[in-house]
BAKE-428156 format. One record per residue (C-alpha): residue in one letter; x, y, z. Coordinates in steps of 0.1 Angstrom, whole numbers, plus 5000, padded with zeros to 4 digits. Layout:
% BAKE-428156
aXYZ...
***
This chain:
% BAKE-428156
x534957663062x534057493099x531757723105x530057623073x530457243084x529157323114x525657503103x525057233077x526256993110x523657143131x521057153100x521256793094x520956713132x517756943135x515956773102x516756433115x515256543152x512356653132x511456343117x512156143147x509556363165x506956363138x507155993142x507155943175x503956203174x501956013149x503155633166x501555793201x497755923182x498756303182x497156533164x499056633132x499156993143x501956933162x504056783135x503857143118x504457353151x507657143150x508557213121x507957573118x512057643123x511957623086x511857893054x508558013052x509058123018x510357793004x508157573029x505057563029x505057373061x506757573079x503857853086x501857853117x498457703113x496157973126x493557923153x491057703135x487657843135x484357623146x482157773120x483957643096x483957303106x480757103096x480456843126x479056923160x481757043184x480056853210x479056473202x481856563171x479456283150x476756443134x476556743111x475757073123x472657243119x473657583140x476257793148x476457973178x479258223186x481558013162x480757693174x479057423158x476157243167x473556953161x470056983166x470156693190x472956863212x471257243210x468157123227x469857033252x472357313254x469457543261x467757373287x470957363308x471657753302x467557803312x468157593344x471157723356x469758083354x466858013372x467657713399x470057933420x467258163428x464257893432x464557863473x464158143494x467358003519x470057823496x471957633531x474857493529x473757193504x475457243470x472757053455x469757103474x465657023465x463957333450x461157423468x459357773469x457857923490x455158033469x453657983438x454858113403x453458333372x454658393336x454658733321x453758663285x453958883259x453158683229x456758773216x459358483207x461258463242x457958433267x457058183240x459657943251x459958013286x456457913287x457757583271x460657553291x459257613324x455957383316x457957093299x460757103327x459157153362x455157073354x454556833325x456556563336x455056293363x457456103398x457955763389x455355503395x455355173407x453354863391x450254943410x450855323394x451255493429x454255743430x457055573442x457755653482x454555743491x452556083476x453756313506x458056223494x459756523488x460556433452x457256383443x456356753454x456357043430x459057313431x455957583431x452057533444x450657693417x451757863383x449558123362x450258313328x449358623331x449458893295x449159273294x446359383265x447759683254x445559753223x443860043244x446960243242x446660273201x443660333187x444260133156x444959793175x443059493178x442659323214x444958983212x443458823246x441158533232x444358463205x446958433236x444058223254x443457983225x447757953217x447757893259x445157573256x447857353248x449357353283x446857163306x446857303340x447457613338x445657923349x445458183322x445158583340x444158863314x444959203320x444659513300x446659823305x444060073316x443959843348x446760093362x443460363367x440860153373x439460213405x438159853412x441359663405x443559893426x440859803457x441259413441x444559353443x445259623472x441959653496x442059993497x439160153496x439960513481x438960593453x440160933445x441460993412x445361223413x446461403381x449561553372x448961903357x449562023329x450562393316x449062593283x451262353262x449862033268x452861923288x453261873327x454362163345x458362243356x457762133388x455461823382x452861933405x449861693418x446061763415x443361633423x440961493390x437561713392x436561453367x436461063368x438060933334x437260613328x439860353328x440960363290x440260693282x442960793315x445260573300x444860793266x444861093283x448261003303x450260913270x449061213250x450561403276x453661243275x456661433257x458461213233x457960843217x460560753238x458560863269x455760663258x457260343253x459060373282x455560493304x453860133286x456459943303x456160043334x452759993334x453259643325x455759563348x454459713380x450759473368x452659183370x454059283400x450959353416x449559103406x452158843411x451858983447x448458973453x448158613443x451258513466x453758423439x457058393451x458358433411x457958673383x459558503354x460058693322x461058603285x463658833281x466858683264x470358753264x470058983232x466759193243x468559203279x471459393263x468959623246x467359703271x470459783295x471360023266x468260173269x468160213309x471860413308x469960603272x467360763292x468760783327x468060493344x471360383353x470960373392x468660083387x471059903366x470759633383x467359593384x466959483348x468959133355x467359073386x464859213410x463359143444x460159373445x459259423482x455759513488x454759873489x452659903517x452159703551x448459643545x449359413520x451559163536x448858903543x449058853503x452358773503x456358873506x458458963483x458558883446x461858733428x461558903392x463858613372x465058603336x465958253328x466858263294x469558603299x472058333283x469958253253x470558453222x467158563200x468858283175x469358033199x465458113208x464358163171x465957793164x464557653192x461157763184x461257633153x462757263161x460057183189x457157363169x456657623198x453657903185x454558243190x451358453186x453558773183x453659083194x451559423183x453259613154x452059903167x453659933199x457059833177x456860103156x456860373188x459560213208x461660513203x464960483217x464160083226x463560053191x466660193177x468860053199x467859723190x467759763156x471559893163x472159573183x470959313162x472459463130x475959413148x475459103162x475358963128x478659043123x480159033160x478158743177x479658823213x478159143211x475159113234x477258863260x479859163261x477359423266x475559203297x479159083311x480059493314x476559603330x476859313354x479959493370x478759833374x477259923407x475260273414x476760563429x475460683462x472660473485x468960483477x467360733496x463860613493x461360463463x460560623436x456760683427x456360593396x458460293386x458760163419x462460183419x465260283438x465360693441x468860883443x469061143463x469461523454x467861433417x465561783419x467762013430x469861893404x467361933374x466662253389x470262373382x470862253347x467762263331x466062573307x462462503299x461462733268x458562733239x459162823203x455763003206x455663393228x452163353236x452062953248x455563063265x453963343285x451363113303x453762813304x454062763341x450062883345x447962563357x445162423339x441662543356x440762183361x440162273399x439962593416x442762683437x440762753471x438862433473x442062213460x443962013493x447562113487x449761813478x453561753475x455561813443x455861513423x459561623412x460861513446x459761163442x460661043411x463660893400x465961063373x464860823344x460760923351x461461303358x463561263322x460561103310x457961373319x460261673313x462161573282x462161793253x459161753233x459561693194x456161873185x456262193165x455462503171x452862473143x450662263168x450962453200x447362603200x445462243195x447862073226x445862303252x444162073273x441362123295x441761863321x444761743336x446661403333x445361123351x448160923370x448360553377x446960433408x450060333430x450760723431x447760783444x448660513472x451660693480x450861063475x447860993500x450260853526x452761163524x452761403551x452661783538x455961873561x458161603541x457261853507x459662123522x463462053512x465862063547x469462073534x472061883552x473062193577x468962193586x468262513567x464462473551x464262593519x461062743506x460262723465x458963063452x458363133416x459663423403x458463603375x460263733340x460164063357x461763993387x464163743374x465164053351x466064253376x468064043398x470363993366x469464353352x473864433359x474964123336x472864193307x474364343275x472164633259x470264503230x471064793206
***
């Protein structure tokens, strides 16, 4: 019986102390949360009370989380907000990814004036995200005007450091791609005319068959060859195993080389892959050749993630960190009175596609869009995004996850050199490696027999003997001219190809300046190692003891 007295003792005292604390809570402004958590000692099946209030969610709330007084028009990653307070939001995520890499030399101010050291251009695509970087960046650093006094002089004098602008100049420059599908329309005079609302600003057209044309390589470069190099290609249509160079015996004009490049291309995947390369290394070029200091691209948080996917997909993972951010150095010394590096910056790599979507659509930004066509080929782009945005509907962290991981991973090895191509870093030892694991083989006897013969663009005697292309490409390009091809067998006969694949003109530039000795391999004891092709016969023989009869 006392220890009966004494539970309903102890009861009583912790139900008085209960009340006593809810009272003192509510007399001090608490929030009424805590008035359950102290009273969760109860019965959860005979109190309703007594259960622990989960974490409340933000989405389900219908004010702003931040000004907590107006309703919410968005949410974003659970959270609530007003359309006064997003606007805001994004122009503070678009500065603080772009205003840490403005100056060349940071100091020791943690707040210091942005000043570059050169002037600034604006890949545009026509897609959603260049679309509001353009209004970002004009609205932000060029449309608005130093405070005036009465007379309407800038206050301070015209030469006071506030009343200069972070860059000296700032072009748009867009990549006409239509040449690269025959069923496209050219989109430059619609860019132009969506462009007219932003007053002083230099609109630069460009069309993807510039990567072959002969005058704008001597533009942009002053050099003054203008030899054409090829890749060549074997019976089937496709490059051969060990990506050997040749010299064009024909000039190809500029769009048609651009065709004749992507038809001889493996996969879809190779293709789109091949377009954006092209594009990005014109900017570069040209972002170069004009002196720009910054390369700033559209790319947000979600098409970030996609494409980081997409790098690891097809091999590209020892540039990971490249597709955040990249300082491009210039490729050769007789260009360095154009200009130093370039500073590739993604400001908006913390803006979702909704945030940009809703942004658009609140400040009545046109987006001229992008072609269909190049959409429909993106390959493994394509259905990775369609893979990412499906699952961000449900998980909305998705795309920061994916960017937070990449950010931590660092390549393996050091960069031995640049690769060819893309204009990346190059890993060491990529060949020999192919070489090991690879088994190139035709569905067809016949096309298989003369695989590895060369096209008879040139003859052999009178072609200058050039260095393998194999050895000088990254793993992600070799991947892109050696992958498996999806044609069938049905189609062999129609893929032989008289003339061999025209290459972009930066491989020219560095094919020309490569010595024949570096084309031998030296292994790390000094041994040179010498490349002979064998044939079926000989290759037969050496293995003639391992082979099983075939009866």
């Amino acid at each position: 019986m006392s220890l009966l007295r004494s539970i309903r003792l102890f009861s009583s005292k912790m139900e008085v102390a209960t009340r006593t604390a809810t009272y003192t809570l509510h007399s001090d402004s608490f929030v009424q949360s805590s008035t359950v958590t102290m009273a969760s000692c109860g019965n959860p099946i005979t109190e309703d009370g007594a259960l622990m209030p989960s974490r409340p969610r933000f989405d389900k709330r219908k004010h702003c989380i931040k000004c907590k007084l107006n309703l919410g028009n968005i949410v974003i990653r659970h959270a609530v907000y007003c359309r006064d307070c997003f606007t805001p939001l994004v122009n503070v995520k678009f500065r603080k990814a772009l205003e840490p890499h403005v100056n060349a030399n940071t100091g020791t101010s943690k707040r210091p004036k942005l000043k570059a050291s050169g002037s600034l251009i604006l890949g545009f695509s026509g897609g959603l995200g260049s679309a509001v970087l353009l209004d970002l960046v004009y609205k932000t650093y060029l449309a608005g005007r130093p405070p005036t006094s009465e007379n309407g002089d800038p206050r301070g004098g015209i030469n006071h450091p506030r009343n200069a602008d972070v860059w000296t100049t700032c072009a748009v420059c867009y990549v006409e791609v239509s040449s690269a599908f025959p069923e496209a329309h050219d989109s430059t005079e619609e860019i132009r005319s969506a462009l007219a609302s932003y007053a002083n600003l230099e609109f630069i057209p460009l069309r993807l068959e510039d990567a072959f044309d002969a005058s704008w390589w001597c533009r942009v470069t002053g050099s003054s060859d203008m030899s054409q190099l090829a890749l060549e290609l074997s019976k089937d249509g496709l490059p051969t195993e060990g990506l050997n160079l040749a010299h064009s015996s024909k000039a190809l004009p500029p769009d048609e080389a651009l065709r004749a490049f992507l038809i001889a291309l493996p996969t879809s995947t190779a293709v789109s892959r091949a377009i954006q390369i092209l594009i990005r290394l014109l900017l570069l070029f040209t972002a170069q050749f004009r002196g720009a200091s910054h390369l700033l691209l559209g790319s947000s948080l979600t098409t970030l993630a996609v494409s980081l996917i997409s790098c690891v997909a097809e091999g590209g993972g020892h540039a990971i960190r490249e597709e955040f951010q990249e300082q491009w150095p210039p490729c050769s010394s007789s260009r360095t009175e154009f200009g130093g590096s370039v500073r590739v910056v993604r400001p908006l790599r913390d803006v979702t596609i909704k945030e940009c979507a809703a942004f658009a659509w609140w400040n009545g930004i046109h987006v001229p869009g992008r072609p269909r066509l190049m959409r429909a080929i993106a390959g493994i782009p394509g259905l990775t995004k369609d893979f990412v945005v499906r699952l961000e509907k449900d998980y909305p962290s998705t795309v920061s996850t994916i960017a937070r991981t990449c950010a931590k991973l660092e390549p393996k090895g050091t960069s031995v050199s640049e690769c060819w191509f893309c204009h990346r870093h190059l890993q060491g030892g990529l060949a020999d490696w192919k070489a090991r694991i690879s088994i190139r083989s035709h569905p067809d006897p016949e096309v298989a027999a003369q695989v590895t013969s060369p096209s008879p663009s040139v003859p052999l005697d009178e072609a200058p003997q050039l260095p393998s292309l194999d050895t000088h490409l990254c793993y992600s390009c070799v991947t892109m001219f050696t992958s498996r091809s999806s044609r069938k067998s049905s189609s062999a006969p129609s893929l032989v190809r008289r003339q061999d694949a025209p290459l972009p003109r930066w491989v020219q530039s560095n094919g020309a300046e490569m010595p024949l000795q570096d084309a031998v391999l030296v292994s790390d004891n000094g041994e040179l190692w010498v490349r002979n092709q064998q044939s079926e016969g000989e290759s037969r023989e050496l293995i003639a003891d391992f082979l099983l009869p075939d009866h």
